[in-house]
DOVO-765958 format. One record per residue (C-alpha): x, y, z; residue in three letters. Coordinates in steps of 0.05 Angstrom, whole numbers, plus 32768, in hexadecimal, padded with zeros to 4 digits. Each point is the difference from the previous one (the first is absolute). Last residue first. Layout:
! DOVO-765958
@x=X; y=Y; z=Z; code=ALA
...
//
This chain:
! DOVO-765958
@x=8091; y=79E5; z=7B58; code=UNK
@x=8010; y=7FB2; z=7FEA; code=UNK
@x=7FF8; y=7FE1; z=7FBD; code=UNK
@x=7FE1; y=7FB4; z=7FFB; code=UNK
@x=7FC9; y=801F; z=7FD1; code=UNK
@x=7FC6; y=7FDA; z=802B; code=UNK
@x=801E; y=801F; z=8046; code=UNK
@x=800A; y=8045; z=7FE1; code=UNK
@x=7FB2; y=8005; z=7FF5; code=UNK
@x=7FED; y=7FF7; z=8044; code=UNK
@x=7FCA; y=802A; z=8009; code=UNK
@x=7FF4; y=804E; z=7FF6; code=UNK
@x=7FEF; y=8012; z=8047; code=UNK
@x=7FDA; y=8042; z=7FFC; code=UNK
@x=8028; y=8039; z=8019; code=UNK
@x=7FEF; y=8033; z=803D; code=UNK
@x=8043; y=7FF8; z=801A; code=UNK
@x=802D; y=7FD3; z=7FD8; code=UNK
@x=8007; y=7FB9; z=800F; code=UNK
@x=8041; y=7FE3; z=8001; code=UNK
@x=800A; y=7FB9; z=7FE7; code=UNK
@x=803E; y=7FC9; z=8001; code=UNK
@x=7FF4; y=7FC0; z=7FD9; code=UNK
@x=8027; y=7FC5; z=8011; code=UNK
@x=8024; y=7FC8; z=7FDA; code=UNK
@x=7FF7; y=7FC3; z=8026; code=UNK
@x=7FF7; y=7FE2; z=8042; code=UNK
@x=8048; y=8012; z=8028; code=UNK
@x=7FF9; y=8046; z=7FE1; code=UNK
@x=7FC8; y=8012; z=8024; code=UNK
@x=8023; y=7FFE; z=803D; code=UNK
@x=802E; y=8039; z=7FE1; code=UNK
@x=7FCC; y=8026; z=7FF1; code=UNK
@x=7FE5; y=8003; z=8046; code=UNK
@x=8041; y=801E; z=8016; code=UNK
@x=8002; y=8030; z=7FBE; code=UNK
@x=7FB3; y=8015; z=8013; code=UNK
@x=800D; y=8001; z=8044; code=UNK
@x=803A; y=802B; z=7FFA; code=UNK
@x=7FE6; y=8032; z=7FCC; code=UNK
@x=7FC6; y=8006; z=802A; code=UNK
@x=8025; y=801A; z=803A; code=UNK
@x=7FFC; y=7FCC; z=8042; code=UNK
@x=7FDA; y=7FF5; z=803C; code=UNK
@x=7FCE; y=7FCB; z=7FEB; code=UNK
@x=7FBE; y=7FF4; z=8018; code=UNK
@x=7FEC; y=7FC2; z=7FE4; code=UNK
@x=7FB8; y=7FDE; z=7FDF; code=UNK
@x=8001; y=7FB5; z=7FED; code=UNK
@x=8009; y=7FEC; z=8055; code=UNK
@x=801E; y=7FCC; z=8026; code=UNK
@x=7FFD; y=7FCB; z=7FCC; code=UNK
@x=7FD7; y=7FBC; z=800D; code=UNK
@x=7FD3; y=800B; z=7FC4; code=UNK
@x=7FB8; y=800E; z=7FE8; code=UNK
@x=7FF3; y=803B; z=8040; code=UNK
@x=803A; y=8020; z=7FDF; code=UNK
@x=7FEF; y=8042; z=7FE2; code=UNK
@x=800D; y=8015; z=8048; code=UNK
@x=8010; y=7FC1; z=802B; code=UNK
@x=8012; y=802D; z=803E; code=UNK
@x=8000; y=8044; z=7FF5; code=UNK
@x=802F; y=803B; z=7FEC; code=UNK
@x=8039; y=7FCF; z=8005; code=UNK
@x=803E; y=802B; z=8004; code=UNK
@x=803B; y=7FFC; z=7FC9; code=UNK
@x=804B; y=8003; z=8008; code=UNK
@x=800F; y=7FE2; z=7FB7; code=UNK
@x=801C; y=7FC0; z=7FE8; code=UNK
@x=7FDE; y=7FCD; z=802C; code=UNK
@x=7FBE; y=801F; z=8000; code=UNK
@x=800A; y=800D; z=7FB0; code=UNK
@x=8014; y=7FB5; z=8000; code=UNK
@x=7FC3; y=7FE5; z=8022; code=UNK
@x=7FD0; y=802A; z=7FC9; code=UNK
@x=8025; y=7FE1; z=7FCF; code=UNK
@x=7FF2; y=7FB7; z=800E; code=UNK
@x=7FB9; y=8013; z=8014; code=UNK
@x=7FF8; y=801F; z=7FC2; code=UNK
@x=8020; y=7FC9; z=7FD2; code=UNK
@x=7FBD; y=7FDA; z=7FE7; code=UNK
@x=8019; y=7FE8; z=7FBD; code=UNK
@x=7FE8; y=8019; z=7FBD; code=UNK
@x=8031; y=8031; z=7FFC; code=UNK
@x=8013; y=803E; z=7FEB; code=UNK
@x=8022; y=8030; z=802A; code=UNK
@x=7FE4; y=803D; z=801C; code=UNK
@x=8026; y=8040; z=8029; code=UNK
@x=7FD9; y=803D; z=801E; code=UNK
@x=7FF5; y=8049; z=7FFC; code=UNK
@x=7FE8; y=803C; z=801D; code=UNK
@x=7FB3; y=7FE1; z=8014; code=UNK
@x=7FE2; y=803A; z=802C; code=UNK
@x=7FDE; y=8009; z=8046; code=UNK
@x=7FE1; y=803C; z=801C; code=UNK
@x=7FD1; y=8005; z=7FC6; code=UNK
@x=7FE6; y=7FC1; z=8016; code=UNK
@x=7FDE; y=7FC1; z=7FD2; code=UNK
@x=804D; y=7FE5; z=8008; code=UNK
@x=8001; y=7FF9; z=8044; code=UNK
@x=7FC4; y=7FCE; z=8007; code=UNK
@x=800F; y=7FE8; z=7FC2; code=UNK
@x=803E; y=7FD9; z=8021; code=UNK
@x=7FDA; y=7FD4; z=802D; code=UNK
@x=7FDE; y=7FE6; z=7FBC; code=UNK
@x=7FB4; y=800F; z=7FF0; code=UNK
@x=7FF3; y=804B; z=8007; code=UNK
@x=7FD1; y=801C; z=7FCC; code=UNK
@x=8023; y=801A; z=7FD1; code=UNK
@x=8012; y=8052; z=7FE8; code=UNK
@x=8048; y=8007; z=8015; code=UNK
@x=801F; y=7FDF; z=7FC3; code=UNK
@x=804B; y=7FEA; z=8009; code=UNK
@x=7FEC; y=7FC2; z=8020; code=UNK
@x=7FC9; y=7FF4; z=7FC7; code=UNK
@x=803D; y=800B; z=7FD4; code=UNK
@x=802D; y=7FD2; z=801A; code=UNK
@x=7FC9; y=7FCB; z=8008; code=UNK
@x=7FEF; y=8002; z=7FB1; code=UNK
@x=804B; y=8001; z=7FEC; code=UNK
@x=8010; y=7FC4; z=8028; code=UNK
@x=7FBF; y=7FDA; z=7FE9; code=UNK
@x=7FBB; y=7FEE; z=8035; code=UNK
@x=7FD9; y=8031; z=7FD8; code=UNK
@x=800F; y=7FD8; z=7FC1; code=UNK
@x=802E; y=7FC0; z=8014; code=UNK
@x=800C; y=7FE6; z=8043; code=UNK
@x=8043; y=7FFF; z=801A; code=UNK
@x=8004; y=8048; z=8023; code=UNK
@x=8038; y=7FFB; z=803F; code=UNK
@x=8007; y=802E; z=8035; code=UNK
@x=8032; y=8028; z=8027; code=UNK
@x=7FE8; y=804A; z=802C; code=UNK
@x=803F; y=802E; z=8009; code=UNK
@x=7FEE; y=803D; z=802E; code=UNK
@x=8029; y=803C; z=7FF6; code=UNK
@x=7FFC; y=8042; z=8032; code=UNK
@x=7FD6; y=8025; z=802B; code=UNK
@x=7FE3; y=7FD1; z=8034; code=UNK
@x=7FC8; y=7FC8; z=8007; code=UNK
@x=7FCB; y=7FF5; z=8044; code=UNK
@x=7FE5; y=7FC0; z=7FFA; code=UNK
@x=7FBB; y=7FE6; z=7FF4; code=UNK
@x=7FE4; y=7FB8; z=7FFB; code=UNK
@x=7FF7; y=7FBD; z=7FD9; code=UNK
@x=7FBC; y=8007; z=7FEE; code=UNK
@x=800B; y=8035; z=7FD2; code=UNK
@x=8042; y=802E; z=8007; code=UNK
@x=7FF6; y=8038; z=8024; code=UNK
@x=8030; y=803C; z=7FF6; code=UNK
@x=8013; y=8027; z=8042; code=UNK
@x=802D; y=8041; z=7FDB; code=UNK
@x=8043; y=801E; z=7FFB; code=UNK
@x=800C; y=802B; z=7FC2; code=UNK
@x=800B; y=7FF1; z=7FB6; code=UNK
@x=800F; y=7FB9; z=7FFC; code=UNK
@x=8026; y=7FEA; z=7FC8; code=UNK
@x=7FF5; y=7FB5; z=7FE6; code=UNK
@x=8036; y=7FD9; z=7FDC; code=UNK
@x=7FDF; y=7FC5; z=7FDB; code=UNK
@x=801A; y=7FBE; z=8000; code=UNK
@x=7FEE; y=7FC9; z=7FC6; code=UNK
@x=7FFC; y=7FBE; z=7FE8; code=UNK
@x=7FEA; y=7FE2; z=7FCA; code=UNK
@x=7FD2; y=7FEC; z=7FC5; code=UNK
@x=7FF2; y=8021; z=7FBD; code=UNK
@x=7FC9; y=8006; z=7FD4; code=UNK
@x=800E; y=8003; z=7FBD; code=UNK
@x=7FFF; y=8046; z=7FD9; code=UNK
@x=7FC7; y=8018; z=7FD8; code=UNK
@x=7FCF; y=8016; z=8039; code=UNK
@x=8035; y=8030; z=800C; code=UNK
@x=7FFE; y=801E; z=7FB9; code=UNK
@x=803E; y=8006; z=7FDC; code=UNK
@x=8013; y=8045; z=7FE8; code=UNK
@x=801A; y=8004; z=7FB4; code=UNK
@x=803C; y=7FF2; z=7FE0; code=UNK
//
């Protein structure tokens, strides 16, 4: 069988939450909105991608994962850093708006900090987009996970150090990693 071209596959709408490692303590401004002062340790940033092309689940996952952007989201402004580095996240596909649903569970279901008010949530009433959370990655990922699970079948992804994100690809096939 041979490989399948991303511009072959169908777009695909959801919702997503990516797992952000920060490296070492730093003041990181974020736009208009302000600056705050971030630790070591995981940040968990929620979203949603319902557009199609650039605005598509796998297309926004990988221009998170890519440093090289110019900074348009709250979130890019970490993840155009060396200091800071996408480790993984959790999607679900959907064509309904679910990420301030599941952004209000995570804050319910794990001891998290608001890094700043409204931060990739000036569109919204939620308290923030973008978390601190004190936690391992394996248990933010499984806790996360599990919130997931209310809203479909989700997708689990770890991103390797120094690799390329490689797209969806398990979510069209219906098998899991």
């Amino acid at each position: 069988m041979g490989a399948i071209c991303a511009s072959e596959l169908p777009f695909v709408k959801g919702t997503y939450t990516l797992v952000i490692e920060s490296k070492r303590p730093m003041r990181v401004r974020f736009g208009k909105l302000g600056s705050a002062r971030l630790t070591t340790g995981y940040y968990v940033y929620t979203g949603s991608a319902l557009g199609q092309g650039a605005l598509s689940l796998e297309r926004r996952l990988g221009r998170h994962i890519r440093r090289s952007k110019r900074a348009h989201w709250h979130v890019d402004y970490l993840t155009t850093r060396e200091e800071y580095v996408v480790r993984a996240g959790v999607c679900v596909k959907s064509g309904r708006r679910l990420e301030c649903l599941v952004n209000r569970r995570i804050h319910r279901a794990v001891d998290v900090r608001v890094v700043l008010p409204h931060l990739g949530a000036t569109d919204c009433t939620c308290q923030s987009h973008l978390v601190k959370v004190d936690s391992s990655l394996r248990t933010i990922l499984a806790s996360v996970s599990k919130i997931y699970c209310e809203f479909g079948d989700p997708f689990t992804f770890h991103v390797n150090r120094g690799a390329r994100f490689s797209g969806l690809l398990p979510i069209f096939s219906g098998t899991r990693p």
